[in-house]
C-alpha positions in Angstrom: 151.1 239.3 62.6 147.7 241.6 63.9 148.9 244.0 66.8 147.4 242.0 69.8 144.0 243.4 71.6 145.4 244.9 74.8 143.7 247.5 76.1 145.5 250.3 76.8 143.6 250.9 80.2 144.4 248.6 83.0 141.4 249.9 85.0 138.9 252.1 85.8 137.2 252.9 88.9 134.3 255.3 88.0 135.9 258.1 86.4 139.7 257.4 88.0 141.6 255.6 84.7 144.7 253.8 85.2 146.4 252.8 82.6 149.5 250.3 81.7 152.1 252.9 81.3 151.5 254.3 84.3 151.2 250.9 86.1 154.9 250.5 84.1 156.5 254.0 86.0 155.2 253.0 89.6 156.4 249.7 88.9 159.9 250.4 87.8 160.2 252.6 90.4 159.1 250.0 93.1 160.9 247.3 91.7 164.2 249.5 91.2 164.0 250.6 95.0 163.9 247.0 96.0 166.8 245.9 93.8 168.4 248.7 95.1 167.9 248.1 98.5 169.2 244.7 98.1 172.5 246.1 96.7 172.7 248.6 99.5 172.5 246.7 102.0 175.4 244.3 100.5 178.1 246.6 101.3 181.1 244.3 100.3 180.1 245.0 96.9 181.3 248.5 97.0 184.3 250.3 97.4 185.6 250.5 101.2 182.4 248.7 102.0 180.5 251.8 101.5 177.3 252.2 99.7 176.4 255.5 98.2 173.6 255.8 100.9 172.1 253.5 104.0 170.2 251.2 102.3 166.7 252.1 103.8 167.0 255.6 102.4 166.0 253.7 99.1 162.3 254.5 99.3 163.5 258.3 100.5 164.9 258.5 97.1 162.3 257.0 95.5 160.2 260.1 96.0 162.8 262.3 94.7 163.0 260.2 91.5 159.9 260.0 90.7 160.2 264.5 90.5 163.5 264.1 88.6 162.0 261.8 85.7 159.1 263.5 85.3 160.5 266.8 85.4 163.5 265.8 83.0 161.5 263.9 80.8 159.3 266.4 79.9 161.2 269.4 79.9 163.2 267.1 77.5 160.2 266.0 75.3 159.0 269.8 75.1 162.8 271.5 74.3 164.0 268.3 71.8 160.7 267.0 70.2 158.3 269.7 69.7 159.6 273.2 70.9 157.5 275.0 68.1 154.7 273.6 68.9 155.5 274.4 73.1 156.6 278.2 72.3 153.0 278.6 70.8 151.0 276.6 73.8 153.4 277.2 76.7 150.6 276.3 79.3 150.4 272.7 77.4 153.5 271.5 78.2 152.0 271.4 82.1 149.6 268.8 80.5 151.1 265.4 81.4 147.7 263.8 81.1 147.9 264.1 77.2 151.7 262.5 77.1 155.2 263.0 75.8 158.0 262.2 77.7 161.5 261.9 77.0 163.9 259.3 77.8 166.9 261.0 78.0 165.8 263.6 79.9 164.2 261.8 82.7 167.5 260.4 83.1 169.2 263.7 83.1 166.5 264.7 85.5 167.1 261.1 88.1 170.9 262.0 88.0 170.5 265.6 89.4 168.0 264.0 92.1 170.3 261.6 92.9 173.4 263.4 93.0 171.5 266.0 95.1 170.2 263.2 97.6 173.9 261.3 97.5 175.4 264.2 98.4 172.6 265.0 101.8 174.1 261.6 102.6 177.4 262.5 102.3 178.1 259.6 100.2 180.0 259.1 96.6 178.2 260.2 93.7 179.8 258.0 90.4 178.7 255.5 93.2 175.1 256.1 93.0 175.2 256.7 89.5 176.5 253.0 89.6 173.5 252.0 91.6 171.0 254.4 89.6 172.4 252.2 85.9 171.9 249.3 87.7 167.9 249.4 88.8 167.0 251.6 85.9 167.1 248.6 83.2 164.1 247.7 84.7 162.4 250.7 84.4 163.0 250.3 80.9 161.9 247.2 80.2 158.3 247.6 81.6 158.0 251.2 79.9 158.8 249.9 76.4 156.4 246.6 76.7 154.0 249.7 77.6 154.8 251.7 74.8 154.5 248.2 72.8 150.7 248.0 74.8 149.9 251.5 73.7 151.1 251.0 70.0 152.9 253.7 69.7 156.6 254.3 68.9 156.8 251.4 66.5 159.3 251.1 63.9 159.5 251.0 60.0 157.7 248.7 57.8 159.3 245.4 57.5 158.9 241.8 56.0 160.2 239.8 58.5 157.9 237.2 60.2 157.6 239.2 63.5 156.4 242.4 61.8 153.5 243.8 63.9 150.1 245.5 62.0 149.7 248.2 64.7 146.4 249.8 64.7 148.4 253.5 63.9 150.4 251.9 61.9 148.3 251.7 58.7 147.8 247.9 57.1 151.8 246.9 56.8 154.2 245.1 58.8 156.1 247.1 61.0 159.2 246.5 63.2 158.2 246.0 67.0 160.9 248.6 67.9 159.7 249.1 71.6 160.1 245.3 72.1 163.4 245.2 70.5 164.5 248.1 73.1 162.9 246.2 75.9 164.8 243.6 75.1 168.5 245.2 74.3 167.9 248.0 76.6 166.2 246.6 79.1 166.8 243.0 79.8 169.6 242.2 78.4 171.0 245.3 79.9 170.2 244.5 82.9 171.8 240.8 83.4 175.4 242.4 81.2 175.2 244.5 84.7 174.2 242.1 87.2 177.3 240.1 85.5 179.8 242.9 86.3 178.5 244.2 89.6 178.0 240.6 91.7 180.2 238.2 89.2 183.1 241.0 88.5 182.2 243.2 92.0 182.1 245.9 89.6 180.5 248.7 92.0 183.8 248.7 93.7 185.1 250.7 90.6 183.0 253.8 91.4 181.4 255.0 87.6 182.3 252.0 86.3 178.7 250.3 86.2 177.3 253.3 85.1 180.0 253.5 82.1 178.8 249.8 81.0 174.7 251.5 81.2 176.0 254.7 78.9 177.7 252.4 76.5 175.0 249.9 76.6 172.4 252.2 76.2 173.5 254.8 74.0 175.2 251.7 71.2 171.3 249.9 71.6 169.4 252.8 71.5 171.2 254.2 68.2 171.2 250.8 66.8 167.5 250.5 66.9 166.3 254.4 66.4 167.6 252.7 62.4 164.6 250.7 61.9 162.2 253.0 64.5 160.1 255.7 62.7 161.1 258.9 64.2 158.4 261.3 65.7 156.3 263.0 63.4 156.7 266.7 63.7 160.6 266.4 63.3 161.6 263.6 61.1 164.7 262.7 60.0 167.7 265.3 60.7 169.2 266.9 57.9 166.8 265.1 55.6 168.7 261.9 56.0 168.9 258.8 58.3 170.1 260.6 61.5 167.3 261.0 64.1 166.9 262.9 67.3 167.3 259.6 69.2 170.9 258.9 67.8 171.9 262.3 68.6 170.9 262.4 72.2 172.2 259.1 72.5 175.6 259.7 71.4 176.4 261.8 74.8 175.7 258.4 76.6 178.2 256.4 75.1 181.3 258.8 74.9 179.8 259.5 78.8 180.3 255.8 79.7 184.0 255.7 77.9 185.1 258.6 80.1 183.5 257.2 83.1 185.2 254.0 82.5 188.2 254.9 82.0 188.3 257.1 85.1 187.5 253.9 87.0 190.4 251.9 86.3 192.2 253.9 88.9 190.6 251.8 91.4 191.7 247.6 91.1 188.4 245.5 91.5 189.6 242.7 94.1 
């Protein structure tokens, strides 16, 4: 099917251009802090009856997390994806305008801010890591409809009937990839958690939530980096399948064993 005409730009006002994907970040971020807040403020769902933080402090963090993901992200991007090319330009990797950000590493980046801002709280930090896995799904989801928007970080030619001819693509069928992660990554992510944290009362396990979003994650995200075309300038590892995405993704999921099996210490009643 023909890549859909979306424009990349939301708006413009004169010279000011907003675009999707940032319309994506300051929505994730907004939407998260509200889910968040509403989980706060529910405080039999957490152990003792006490939330990592008081649950207006959710727009405090908010500021905070927007530094840590676009710090991690692309400190990230510029260490993993293209060092050469940073170790060359190293005043170019101050240029956020032009793009490249990394997943894992904005994640990296949110857990120091929250663990730092937890902590000013006085509160428990596997418990806001809990609460972080929970509102971050959604994050995902509206940043890989973006990168779907943008056309960018689509996946291997295919033949199935939902192949998408993306304008960077060349003229052949290729896998939607960033709606496959928004879906597996994203949504469905995001109700498997919402299943174990008001169904199972899950966030009374402290790190156990946040085990089910490493597990989740890392097993979807490796999954689909098989039919997503890796970046250009580093290919596939060791000339084979593996790709950058697999291996930064593996932490994740041996992350949320440990973390859930440090959990069962506490009984979920």
């Amino acid at each position: 099917m023909p890549f859909p005409d979306i424009d990349p730009v939301a708006f413009a006002i004169g010279p000011i251009v907003i675009r999707w994907y940032a319309l994506a970040y300051l929505a994730g971020i907004g939407l998260g802090a509200l889910y968040g807040w509403s989980l706060l403020r529910r405080t039999t769902l957490w152990a003792d009856n006490r939330p990592p933080f008081p649950a207006p402090a959710i727009y405090d963090f908010a500021f905070w997390a927007v530094i840590g993901i676009i710090i991690g992200g692309r400190l990230a991007y510029v260490l993993f994806y293209n060092p050469a090319y940073y170790a060359q330009n190293p005043l170019e990797a101050l240029a956020l305008w032009e793009g490249g950000m990394a997943f894992h590493g904005g994640m990296v980046g949110l857990m120091v801010a929250v663990a730092f801002f937890t902590r000013s709280h006085k509160g428990n930090i596997l418990s806001a890591f809990d609460l972080l896995a929970a509102v971050a799904t959604i994050g995902i989801f509206l940043g890989r409809v973006s990168n779907f928007i943008n056309g960018e970080l689509f996946g291997a030619p295919t033949t199935l009937p939902w192949g998408v001819i993306f304008p960077m693509g060349g003229d052949v069928p290729r896998h939607p990839s960033q709606l496959y992660e928004a879906i597996l990554e994203g949504l469905l992510l995001f109700l498997v958690i919402r299943y174990f944290t008001h169904v199972r009362y899950a966030l009374r396990r402290p790190g156990f939530v946040a085990g089910i979003f490493g597990i989740g994650y890392g097993v979807s995200r490796i999954l689909i980096e098989t039919v997503r075309l890796p970046d250009a300038q580093i290919g596939y590892l060791y000339g084979g399948w593996l790709t950058m995405g697999m291996v930064l993704s593996l932490p994740l999921v041996i992350g949320g064993l440990v973390l859930i099996a440090m959990s069962r210490k506490r009984v979920i009643v």
